[in-house]
C-alpha positions as CSV (number, residue, x, y, z in Angstrom):
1,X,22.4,-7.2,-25.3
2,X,21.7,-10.9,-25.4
3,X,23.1,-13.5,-23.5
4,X,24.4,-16.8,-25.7
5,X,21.3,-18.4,-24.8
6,X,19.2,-15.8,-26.3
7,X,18.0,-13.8,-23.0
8,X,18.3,-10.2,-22.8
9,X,19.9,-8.4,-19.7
10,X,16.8,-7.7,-19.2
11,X,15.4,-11.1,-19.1
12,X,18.0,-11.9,-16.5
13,X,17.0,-8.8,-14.2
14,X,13.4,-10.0,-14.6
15,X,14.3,-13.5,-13.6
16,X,16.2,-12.5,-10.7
17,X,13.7,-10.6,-9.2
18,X,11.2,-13.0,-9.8
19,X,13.2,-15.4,-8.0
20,X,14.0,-13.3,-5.1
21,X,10.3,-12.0,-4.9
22,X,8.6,-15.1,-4.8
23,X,11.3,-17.3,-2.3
24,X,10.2,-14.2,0.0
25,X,6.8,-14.5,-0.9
26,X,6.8,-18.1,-0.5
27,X,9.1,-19.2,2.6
28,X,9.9,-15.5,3.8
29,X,11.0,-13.7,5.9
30,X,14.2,-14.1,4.7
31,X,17.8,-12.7,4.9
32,X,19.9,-11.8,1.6
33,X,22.1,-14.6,3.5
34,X,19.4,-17.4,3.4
35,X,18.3,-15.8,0.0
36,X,21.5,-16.9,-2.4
37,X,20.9,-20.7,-1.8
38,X,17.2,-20.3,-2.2
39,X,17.0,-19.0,-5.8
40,X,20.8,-19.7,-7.3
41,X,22.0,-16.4,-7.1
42,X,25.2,-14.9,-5.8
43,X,25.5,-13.0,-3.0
44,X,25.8,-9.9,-5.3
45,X,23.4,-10.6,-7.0
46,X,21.1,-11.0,-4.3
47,X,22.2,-7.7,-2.5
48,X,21.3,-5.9,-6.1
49,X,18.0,-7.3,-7.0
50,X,17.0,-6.5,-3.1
51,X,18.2,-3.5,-3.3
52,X,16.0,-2.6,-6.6
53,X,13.0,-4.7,-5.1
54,X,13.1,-2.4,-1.5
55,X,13.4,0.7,-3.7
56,X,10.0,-0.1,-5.8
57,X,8.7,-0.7,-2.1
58,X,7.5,-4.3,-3.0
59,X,9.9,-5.8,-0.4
60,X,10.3,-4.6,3.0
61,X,12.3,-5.4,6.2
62,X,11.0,-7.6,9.3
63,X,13.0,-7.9,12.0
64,X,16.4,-9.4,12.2
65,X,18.3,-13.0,14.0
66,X,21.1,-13.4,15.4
67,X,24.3,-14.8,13.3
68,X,26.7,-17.1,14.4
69,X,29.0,-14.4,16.0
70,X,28.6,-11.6,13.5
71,X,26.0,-9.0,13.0
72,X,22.3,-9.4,13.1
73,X,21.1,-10.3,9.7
74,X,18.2,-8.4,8.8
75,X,15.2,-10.1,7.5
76,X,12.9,-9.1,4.6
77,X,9.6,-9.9,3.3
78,X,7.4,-9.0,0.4
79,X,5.7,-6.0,1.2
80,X,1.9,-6.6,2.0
81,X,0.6,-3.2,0.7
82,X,2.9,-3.2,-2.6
83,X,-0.2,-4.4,-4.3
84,X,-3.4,-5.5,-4.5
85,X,-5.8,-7.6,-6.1
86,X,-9.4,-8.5,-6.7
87,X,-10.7,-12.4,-7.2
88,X,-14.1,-12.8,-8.6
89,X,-15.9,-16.2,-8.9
90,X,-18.5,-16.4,-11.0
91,X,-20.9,-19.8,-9.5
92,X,-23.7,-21.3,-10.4
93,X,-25.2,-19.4,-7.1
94,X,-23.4,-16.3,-6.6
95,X,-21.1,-13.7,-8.2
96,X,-18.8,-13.6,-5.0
97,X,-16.1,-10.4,-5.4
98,X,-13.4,-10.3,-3.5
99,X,-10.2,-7.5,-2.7
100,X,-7.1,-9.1,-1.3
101,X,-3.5,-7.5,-0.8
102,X,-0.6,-8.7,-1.8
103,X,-0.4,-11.6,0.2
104,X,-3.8,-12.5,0.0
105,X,-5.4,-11.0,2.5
106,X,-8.7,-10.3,2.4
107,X,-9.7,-6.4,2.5
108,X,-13.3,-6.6,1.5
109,X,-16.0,-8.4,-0.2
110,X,-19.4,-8.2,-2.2
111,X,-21.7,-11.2,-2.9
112,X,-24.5,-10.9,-5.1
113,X,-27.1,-13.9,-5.4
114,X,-28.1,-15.7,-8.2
115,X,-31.7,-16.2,-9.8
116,X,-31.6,-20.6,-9.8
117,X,-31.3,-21.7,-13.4
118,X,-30.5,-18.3,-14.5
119,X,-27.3,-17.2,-16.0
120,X,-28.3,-14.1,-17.8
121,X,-24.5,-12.1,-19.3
122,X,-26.0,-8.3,-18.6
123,X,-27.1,-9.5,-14.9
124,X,-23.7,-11.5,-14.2
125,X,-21.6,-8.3,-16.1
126,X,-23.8,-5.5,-14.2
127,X,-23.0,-8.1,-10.8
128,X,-19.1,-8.0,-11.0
129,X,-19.0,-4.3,-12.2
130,X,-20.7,-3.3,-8.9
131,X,-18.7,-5.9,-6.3
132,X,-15.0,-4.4,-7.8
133,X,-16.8,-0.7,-7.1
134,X,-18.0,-2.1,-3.7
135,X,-14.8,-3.7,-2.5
136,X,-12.4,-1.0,-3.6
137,X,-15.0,1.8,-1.5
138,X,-15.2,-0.5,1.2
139,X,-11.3,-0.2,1.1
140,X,-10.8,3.1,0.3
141,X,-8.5,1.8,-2.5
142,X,-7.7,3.7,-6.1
143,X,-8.2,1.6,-8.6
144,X,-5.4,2.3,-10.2
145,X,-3.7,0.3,-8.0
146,X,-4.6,-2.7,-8.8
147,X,-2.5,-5.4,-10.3
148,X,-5.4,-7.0,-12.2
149,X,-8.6,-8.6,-11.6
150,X,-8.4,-12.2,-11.7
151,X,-12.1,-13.9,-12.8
152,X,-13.1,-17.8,-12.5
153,X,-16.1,-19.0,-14.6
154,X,-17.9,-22.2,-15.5
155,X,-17.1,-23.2,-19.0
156,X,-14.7,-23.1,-21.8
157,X,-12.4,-20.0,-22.0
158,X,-10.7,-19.4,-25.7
159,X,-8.4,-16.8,-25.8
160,X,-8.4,-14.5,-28.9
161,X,-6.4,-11.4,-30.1
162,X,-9.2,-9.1,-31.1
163,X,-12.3,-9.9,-28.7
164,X,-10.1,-10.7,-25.6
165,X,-11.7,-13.5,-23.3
166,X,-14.3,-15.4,-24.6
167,X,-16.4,-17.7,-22.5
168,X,-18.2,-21.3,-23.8
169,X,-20.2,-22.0,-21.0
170,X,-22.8,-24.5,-22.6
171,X,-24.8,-25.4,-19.2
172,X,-25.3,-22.0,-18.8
173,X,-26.5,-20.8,-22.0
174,X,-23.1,-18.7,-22.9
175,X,-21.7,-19.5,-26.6
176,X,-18.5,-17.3,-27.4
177,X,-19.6,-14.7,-24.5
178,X,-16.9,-11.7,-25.0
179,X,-16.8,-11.5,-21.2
180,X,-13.6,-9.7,-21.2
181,X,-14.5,-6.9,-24.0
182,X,-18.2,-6.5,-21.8
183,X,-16.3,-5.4,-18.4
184,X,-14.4,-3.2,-20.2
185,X,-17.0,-1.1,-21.8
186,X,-18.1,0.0,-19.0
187,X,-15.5,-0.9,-16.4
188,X,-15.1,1.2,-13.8
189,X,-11.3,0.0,-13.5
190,X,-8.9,2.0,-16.4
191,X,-7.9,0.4,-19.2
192,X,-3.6,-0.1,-17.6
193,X,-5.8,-2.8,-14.8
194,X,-5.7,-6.3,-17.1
195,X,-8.8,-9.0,-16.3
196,X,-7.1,-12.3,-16.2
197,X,-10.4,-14.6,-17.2
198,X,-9.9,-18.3,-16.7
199,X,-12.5,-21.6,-15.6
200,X,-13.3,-21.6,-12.2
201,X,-11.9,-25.5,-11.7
202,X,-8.7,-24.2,-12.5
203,X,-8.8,-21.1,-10.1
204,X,-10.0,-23.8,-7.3
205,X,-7.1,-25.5,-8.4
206,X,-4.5,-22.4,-8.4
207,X,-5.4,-21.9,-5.1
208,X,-5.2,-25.3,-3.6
209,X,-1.4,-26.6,-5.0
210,X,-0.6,-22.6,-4.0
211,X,-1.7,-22.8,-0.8
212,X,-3.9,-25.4,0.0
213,X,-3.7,-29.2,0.6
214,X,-2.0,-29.7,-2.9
215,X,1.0,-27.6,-2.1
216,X,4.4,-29.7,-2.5
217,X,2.5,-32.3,-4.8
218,X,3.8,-32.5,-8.3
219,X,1.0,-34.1,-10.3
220,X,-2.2,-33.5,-8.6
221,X,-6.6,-33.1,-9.7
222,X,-8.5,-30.4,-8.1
223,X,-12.7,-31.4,-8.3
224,X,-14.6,-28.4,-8.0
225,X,-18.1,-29.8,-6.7
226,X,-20.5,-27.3,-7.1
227,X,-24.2,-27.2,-8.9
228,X,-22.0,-29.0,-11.7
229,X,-18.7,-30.6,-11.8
230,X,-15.3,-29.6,-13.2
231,X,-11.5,-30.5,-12.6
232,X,-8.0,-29.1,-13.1
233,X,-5.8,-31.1,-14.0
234,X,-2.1,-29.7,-12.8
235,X,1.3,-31.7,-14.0
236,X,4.9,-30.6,-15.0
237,X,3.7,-30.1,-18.5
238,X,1.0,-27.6,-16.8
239,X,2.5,-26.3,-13.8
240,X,-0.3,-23.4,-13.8
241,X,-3.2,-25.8,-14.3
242,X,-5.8,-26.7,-17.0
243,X,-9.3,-27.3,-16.8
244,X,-10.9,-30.3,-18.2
245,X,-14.1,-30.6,-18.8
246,X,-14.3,-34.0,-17.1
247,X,-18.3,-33.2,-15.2
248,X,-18.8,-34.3,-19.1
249,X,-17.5,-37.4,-19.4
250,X,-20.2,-39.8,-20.2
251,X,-20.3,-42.4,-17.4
252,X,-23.9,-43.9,-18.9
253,X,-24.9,-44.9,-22.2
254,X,-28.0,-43.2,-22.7
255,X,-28.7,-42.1,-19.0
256,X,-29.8,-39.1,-17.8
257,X,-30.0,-36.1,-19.5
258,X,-27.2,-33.5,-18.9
259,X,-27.5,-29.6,-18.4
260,X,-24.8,-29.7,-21.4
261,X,-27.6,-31.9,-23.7
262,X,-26.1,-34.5,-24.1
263,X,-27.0,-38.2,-22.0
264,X,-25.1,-39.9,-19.2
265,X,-22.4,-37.2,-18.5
266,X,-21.1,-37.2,-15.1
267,X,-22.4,-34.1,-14.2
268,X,-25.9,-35.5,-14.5
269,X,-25.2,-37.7,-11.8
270,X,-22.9,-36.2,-9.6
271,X,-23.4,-32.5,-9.9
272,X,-25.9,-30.7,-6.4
273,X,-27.9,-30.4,-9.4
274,X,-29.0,-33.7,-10.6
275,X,-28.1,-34.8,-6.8
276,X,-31.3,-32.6,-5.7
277,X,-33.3,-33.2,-8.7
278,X,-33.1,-37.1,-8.2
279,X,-34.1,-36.9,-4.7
280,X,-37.3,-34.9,-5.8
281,X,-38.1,-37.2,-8.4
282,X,-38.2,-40.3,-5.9
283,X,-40.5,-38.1,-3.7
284,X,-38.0,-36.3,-1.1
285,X,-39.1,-32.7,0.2
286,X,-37.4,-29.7,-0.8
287,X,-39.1,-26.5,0.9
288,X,-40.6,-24.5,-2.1
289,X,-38.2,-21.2,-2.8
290,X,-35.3,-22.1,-1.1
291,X,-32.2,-21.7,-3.3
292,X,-29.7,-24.9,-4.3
293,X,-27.2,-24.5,-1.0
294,X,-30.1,-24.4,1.3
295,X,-31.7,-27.7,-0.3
296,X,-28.4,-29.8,-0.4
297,X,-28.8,-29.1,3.6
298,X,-31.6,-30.0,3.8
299,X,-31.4,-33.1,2.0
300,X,-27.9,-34.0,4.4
301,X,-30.0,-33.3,7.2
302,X,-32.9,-35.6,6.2
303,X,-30.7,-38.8,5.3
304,X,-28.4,-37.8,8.5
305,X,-31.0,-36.6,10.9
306,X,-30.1,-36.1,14.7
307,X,-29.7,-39.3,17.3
308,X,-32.9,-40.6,17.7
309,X,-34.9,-39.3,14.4
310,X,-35.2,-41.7,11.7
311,X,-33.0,-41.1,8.8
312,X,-35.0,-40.5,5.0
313,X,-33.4,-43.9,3.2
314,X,-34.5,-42.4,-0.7
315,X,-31.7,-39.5,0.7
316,X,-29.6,-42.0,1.5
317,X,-29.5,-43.9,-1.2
318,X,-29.5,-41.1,-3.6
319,X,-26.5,-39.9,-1.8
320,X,-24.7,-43.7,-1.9
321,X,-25.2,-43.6,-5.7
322,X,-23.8,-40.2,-6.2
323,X,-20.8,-41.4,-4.3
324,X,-19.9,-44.4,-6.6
325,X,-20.9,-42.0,-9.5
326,X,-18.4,-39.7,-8.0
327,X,-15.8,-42.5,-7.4
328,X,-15.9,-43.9,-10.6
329,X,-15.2,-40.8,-12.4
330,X,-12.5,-40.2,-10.2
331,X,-11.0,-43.6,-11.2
332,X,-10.8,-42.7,-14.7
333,X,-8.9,-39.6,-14.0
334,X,-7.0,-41.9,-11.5
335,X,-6.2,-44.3,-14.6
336,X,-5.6,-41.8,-17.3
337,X,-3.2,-39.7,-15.8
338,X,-1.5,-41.0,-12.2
339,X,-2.0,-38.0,-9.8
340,X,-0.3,-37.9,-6.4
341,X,-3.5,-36.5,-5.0
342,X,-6.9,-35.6,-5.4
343,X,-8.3,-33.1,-3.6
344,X,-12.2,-32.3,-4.0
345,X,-13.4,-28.7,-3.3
346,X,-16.1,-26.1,-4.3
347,X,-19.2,-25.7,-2.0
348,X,-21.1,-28.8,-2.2
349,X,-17.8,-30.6,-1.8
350,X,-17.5,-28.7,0.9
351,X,-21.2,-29.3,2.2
352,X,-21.4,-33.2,2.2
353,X,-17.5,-33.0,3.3
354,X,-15.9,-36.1,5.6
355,X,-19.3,-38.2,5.7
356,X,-19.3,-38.7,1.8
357,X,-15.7,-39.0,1.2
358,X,-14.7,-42.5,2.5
359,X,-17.5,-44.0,0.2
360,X,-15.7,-41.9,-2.7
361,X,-12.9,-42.9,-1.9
362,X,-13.7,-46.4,-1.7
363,X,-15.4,-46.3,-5.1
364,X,-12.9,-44.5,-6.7
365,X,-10.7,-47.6,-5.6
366,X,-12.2,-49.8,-6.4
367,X,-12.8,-48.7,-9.9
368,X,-9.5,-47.6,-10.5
369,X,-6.3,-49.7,-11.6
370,X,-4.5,-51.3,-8.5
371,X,-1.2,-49.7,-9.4
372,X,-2.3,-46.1,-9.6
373,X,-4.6,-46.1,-7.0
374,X,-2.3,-47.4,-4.8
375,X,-0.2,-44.1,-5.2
376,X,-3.0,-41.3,-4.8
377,X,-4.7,-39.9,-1.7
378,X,-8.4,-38.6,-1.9
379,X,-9.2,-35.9,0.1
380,X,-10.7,-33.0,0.2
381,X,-9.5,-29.2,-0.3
382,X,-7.8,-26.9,2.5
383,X,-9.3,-23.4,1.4
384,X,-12.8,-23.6,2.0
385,X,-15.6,-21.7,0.0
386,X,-13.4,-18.8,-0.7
387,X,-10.7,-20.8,-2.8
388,X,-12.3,-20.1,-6.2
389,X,-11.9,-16.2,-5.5
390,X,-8.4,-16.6,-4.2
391,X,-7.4,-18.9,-6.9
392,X,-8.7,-16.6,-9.2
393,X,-6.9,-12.7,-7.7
394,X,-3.2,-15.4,-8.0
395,X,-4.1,-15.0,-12.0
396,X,-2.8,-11.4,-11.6
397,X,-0.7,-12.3,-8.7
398,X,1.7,-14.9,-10.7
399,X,1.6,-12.3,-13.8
400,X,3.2,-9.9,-12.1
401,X,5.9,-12.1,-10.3
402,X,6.6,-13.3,-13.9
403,X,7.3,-9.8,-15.2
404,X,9.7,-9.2,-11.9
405,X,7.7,-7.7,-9.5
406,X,6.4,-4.7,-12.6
407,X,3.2,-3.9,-13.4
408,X,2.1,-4.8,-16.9
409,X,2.5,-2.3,-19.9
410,X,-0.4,-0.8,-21.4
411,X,-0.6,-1.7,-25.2
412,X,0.8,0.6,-27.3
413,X,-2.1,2.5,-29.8
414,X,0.4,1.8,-32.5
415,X,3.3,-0.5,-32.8
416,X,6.7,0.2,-32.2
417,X,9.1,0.8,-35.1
418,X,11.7,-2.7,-35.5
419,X,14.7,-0.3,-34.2
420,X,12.8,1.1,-31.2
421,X,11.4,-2.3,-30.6
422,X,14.8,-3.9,-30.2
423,X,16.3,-0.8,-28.7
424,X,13.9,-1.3,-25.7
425,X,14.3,-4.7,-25.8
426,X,18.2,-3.8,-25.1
427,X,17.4,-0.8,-22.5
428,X,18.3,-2.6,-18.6
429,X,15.2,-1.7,-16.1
């Protein structure tokens, strides 16, 4: 039966539940009480939708507090073990696996390194196939119990009905990789476990305005800094995030040659990439083998040596340039779209850290508009080097709060009759 705005009975349960799961998710515990101003609900309501929620064991109770005068009201929170999750992040240095619970936290993980400057799709397939069968041994956990697998990448990912997830990932060397259709043949996950495939920017970005330091903000960009650079861009119009390709904006007119091919992208100036290859070309020291995270140190370390040591002034000054390079990309996205925050993350973010961000910052102002950059904070992420993993096991996490706290529906071999379709559509759960 449908409702005069068009939504089933069954929309309506979903809704509830979603409601009530995530305010317990979110601010819990909670009791039924504190729970009808929360989401809108009445107080029957609430009771019923607990009720069904404690009987499919994903909510739970913890503890109790005193009322004013009347009984203890019991508390309840979302139930930890009702599910589980796996994040994977795909980086331009590792394939880092990762198993969390259902409030994210961490059961086990798998890292698997990275040839440098090679991105080959067997390798990177055969690497996340063996982390999910590491971290759900290391567990002990079926995995048929998992909600989904949630997967971050670098690039472009298009969406299409018959080839599932494919990924564009031009500095890589990917064009229209079936990523998605790859795991599955042979996954050793069954086929009712969805992958949730998305760029790795965004995941950063899930994580951080879920969790992190962009929580509460309503219009906010994510910079994941890694070998590359990349952004999500979050807004009312996109509350879950979208990746922009912004380490690809061209910030020189015929500069420097970009992974991508083309000249004068950002990324060619402010990626660890270019950073370290810059510093080599103007004659700085980078042991021989040593992977990109290990050089980055040890370029920090030579333009920042200890008290006393003399500091390398072509690392220096390789750094400085990066940071207005940095900066002045981040005025454009300052300009074009007004964010309340900025928040920069992914591991060489993470690596260069407080040092490098008040000369970012002070680029980025003074590159920006005065108006809008009087209104936005630069800072940088909360989550640390595991947000891209996190961000990417919410994929499967804010699936199933949309359907109401239920597991997603295998596809049907066949589809449904019209009748039977709108018969179910009619049938209360």
């Amino acid at each position: 039966m449908a409702a005069g705005n068009g939504r089933t009975v069954r929309d309506l349960r979903r809704a509830n539940r979603t409601a009530v799961l995530q305010r317990l998710y979110f601010d819990g515990p909670l009791s039924r009480f504190e729970l009808g101003p929360a989401t809108g609900l009445s107080s029957g309501s609430v009771s019923n939708v607990v009720a069904d929620l404690v009987a499919d064991g994903l909510v739970e109770e913890a503890g109790s507090v005193d009322s004013d005068g009347g009984r203890p009201r019991i508390l309840l929170r979302a139930a930890p073990g009702s599910g589980h999750m796996i994040g994977v992040d795909v980086g331009e240095t590792r394939v880092r696996v990762e198993l969390f619970d259902l409030t994210l936290t961490e059961l086990a993980r798998a890292e698997h390194p990275l040839t440098p400057q090679r991105y080959e799709v067997e390798v990177i397939v055969d690497h996340i196939r063996q982390g999910i069968a590491e971290v759900l041994d290391t567990a002990g956990l079926a995995p048929e119990r998992l909600l989904g697998v949630g997967i971050g990448v670098p690039g472009i990912v298009e969406r299409t009905p018959d080839r599932g997830a494919l990924v564009h990932g031009q500095t890589i060397g990917w064009d229209a990789v079936p990523l998605e259709a790859l795991l599955r043949a042979g996954s050793p996950l069954p086929d009712t476990v969805p992958y949730f495939i998305d760029n790795g920017a965004k995941t950063l970005g899930q994580a951080e305005m879920w969790f992190g330091a962009g929580r509460g903000a309503r219009n906010a960009v994510v910079v994941l800094f890694g070998s590359g650079v990349g952004a999500s861009l979050v807004t009312p119009d996109a509350e879950q995030g979208r990746a922009v390709e912004w380490g690809h904006l061209t910030v020189r007119v015929r500069g420097r040659r970009c992974r991508c091919g083309a000249l004068g992208c950002l990324e060619a100036y402010a990626g660890a990439e270019s950073l370290l290859a810059r510093w080599r070309e103007e004659g700085g020291r980078v042991p021989d083998g040593t992977d990109e995270e290990t050089a980055l140190t040890t370029m920090l370390a030579a333009a920042h040596p200890p008290a006393g040591a003399a500091a390398d002034p072509v690392a220096l000054a390789v750094l400085e340039e990066t940071a207005e390079y940095l900066g002045a990309g981040l005025s454009d996205l300052i300009n074009l779209f007004q964010p309340e925050r900025i928040l920069i993350g992914g591991w060489a973010g993470l690596a260069l850290g407080s040092r490098f961000l008040p000369a970012v910052r002070r680029h980025a102002m003074s590159y920006a508009l005065r108006h809008p950059a009087g209104k936005v904070t630069v800072d940088l992420g909360r989550l640390g080097p595991d947000a891209v993993t996190v961000g990417a096991a919410i994929l499967p996490l804010a699936d199933f709060f949309a359907r109401g706290g239920r597991r997603a529906d295998p596809a049907p071999d066949h589809p449904l009759p019209a009748w039977r379709a709108a018969l179910e559509e009619r049938t209360p759960r």
